[in-house]
C-alpha positions in Angstrom: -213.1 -64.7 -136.0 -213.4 -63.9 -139.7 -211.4 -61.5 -142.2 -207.8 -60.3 -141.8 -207.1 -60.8 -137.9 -204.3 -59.1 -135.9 -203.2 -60.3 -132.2 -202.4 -57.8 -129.6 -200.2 -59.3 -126.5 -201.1 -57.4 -123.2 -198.8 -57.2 -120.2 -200.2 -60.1 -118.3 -198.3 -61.9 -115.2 -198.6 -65.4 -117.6 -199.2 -65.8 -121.3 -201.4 -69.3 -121.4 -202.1 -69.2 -125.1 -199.8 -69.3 -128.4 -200.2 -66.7 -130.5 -201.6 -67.7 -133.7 -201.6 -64.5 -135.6 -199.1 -63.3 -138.0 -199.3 -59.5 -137.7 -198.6 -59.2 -134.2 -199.0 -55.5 -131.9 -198.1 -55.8 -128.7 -198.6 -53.8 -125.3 -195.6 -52.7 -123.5 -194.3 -55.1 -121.0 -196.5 -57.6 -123.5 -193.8 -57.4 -125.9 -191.6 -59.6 -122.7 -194.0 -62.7 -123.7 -193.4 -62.5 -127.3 -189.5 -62.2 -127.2 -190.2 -65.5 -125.1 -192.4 -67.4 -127.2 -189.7 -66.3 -130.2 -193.2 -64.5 -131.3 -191.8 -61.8 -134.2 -193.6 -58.4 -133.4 -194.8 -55.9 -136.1 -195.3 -52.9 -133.9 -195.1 -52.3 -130.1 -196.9 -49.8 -128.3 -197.1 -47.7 -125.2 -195.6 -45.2 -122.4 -193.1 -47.8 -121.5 -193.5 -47.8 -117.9 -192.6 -51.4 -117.8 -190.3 -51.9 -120.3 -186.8 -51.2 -119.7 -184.9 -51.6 -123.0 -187.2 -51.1 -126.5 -185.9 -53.2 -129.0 -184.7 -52.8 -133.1 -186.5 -53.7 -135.6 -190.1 -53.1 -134.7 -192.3 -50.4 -135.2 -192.5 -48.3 -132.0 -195.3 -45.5 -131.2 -194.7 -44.2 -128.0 -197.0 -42.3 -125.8 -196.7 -39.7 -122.6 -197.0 -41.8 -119.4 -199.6 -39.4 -118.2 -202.6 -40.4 -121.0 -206.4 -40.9 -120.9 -206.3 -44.1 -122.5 -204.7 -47.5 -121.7 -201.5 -49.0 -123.6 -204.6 -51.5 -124.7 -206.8 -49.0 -126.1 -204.2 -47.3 -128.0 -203.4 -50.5 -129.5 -206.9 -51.3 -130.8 -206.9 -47.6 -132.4 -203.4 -48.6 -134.1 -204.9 -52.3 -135.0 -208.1 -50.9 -136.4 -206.3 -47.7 -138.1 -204.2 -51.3 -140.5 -207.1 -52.3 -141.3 -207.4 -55.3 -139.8 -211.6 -56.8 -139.6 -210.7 -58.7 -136.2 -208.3 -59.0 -133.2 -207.5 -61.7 -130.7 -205.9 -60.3 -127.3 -203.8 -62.1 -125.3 -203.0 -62.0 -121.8 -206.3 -60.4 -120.6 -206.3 -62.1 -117.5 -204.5 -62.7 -114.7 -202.7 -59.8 -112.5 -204.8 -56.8 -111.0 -208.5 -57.3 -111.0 -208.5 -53.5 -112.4 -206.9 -54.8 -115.1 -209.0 -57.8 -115.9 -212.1 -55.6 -115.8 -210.7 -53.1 -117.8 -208.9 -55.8 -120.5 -212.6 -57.2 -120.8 -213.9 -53.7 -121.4 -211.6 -53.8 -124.3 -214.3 -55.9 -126.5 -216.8 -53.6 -126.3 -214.2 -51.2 -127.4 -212.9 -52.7 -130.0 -216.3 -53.1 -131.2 -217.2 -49.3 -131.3 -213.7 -49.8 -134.1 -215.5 -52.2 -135.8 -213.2 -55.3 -134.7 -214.9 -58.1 -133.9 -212.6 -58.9 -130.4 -212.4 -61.9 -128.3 -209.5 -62.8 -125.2 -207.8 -66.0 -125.6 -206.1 -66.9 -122.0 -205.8 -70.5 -123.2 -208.2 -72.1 -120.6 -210.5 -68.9 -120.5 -211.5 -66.9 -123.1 -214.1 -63.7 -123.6 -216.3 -62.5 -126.2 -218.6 -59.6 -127.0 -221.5 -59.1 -128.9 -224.6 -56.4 -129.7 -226.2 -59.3 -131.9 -225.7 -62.8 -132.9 -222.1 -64.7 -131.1 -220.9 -67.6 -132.3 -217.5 -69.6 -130.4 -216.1 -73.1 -130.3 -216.8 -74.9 -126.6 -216.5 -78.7 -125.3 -219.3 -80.2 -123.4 -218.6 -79.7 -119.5 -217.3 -76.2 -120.4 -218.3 -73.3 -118.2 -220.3 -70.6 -120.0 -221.4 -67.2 -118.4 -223.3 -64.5 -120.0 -223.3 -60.8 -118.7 -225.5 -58.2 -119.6 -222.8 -55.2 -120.7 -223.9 -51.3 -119.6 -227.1 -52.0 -119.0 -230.0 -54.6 -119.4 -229.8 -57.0 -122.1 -232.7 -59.4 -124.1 -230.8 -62.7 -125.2 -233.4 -64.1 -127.8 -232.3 -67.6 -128.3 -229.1 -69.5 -127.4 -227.4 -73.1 -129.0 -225.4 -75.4 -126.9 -225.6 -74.6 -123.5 -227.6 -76.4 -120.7 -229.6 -73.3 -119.7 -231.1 -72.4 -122.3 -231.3 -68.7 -122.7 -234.7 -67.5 -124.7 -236.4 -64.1 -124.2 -234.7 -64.0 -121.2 -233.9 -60.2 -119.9 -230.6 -60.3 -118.0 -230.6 -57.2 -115.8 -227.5 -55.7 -114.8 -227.7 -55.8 -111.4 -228.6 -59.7 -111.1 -226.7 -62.7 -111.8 -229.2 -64.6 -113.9 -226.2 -65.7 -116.8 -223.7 -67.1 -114.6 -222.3 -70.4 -114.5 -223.8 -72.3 -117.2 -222.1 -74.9 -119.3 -222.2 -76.0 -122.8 -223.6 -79.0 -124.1 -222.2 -78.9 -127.5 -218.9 -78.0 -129.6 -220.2 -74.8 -130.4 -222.3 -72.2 -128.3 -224.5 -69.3 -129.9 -226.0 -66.6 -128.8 -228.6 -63.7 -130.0 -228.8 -61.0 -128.6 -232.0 -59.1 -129.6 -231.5 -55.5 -127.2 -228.5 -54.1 -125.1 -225.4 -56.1 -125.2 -223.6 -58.9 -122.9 -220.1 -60.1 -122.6 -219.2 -63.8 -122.2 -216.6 -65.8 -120.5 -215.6 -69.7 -121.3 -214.1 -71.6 -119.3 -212.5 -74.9 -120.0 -213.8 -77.9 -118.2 -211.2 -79.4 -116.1 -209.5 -82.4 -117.7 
């Protein structure tokens, strides 16, 4: 991640990750896993369907339950309206599959905002990218590439067993899945479209 970086907490089931950030947004019921980690919260953000008492001291922007935009998306807006250049969300995963798919669509929004995004869920983690990706993996780790609203041409890849060169992943196949990386680092470039990827820990 590089520049100024913000965290936003989502309302996940299980928080598997500490919070590294200082400036810290969270989502609604998110706000539940910072009180618990003793995590000090800059703003908190939502309709408040699932949070039953809002607490002092913290910003609070509240929205109408009936919205066209998650409690997520509304946070990016806020994140990205600070100023900040980057954001690491936390508990993406986990819960409804819904809401996985839609906390992972949350990269490739926050990069129409100009944040460079990823998920940290501890053991997994997600990035996105419309051009070159670079992110920390052990050997063993699981890698898997997926092309994102469309076809995508991955021009050359680092660190991963596969490797990945000129290769067109098509949207409706599942060419990308289940690699693993050979290396502390993985790259990717992406030369057309766009692709998300997941990482997954190797199992001690």
């Amino acid at each position: 991640m590089n520049g100024k970086t913000a965290a936003l907490v989502l309302n996940a089931p299980e928080l598997n990750a500490d919070i590294k950030e200082g400036f810290v947004v969270a989502a609604d019921g998110g706000y539940r896993h910072c009180l618990r980690l003793g995590k000090r919260v800059n703003a908190l953000i939502g309709d408040f369907d699932t949070l039953d008492v809002l607490p002092d001291g913290v910003d609070i922007i509240r929205f109408p339950v009936e919205k066209n935009a998650t409690d997520g998306e509304l946070a990016l807006d806020y994140i990205a309206g600070e100023g900040f250049e980057s954001v690491t969300i936390y508990g993406g995963f986990g819960g409804k599959t819904e809401h996985v798919i839609g906390n992972l669509n949350l990269l490739a929004y926050a990069d129409t905002l100009g944040l460079e995004a990823r998920i940290d869920d501890g053991n997994i983690a997600a990035f996105f990218t419309r051009g070159e990706l670079s992110f920390p993996a052990r050997p063993g780790d699981e890698i898997s590439v997926f092309p994102f609203a469309g076809d995508a041409l991955v021009a050359h890849s680092e660190g991963v067993y596969y490797p990945l060169e000129n290769l067109l992943l098509k949207s409706e196949k599942s060419r990308g899945i289940s690699n693993r990386a050979t290396s502390d680092k993985v790259k990717l470039c992406v030369e057309s479209g766009a692709v998300t990827v997941i990482r997954r820990r190797k199992k001690a």
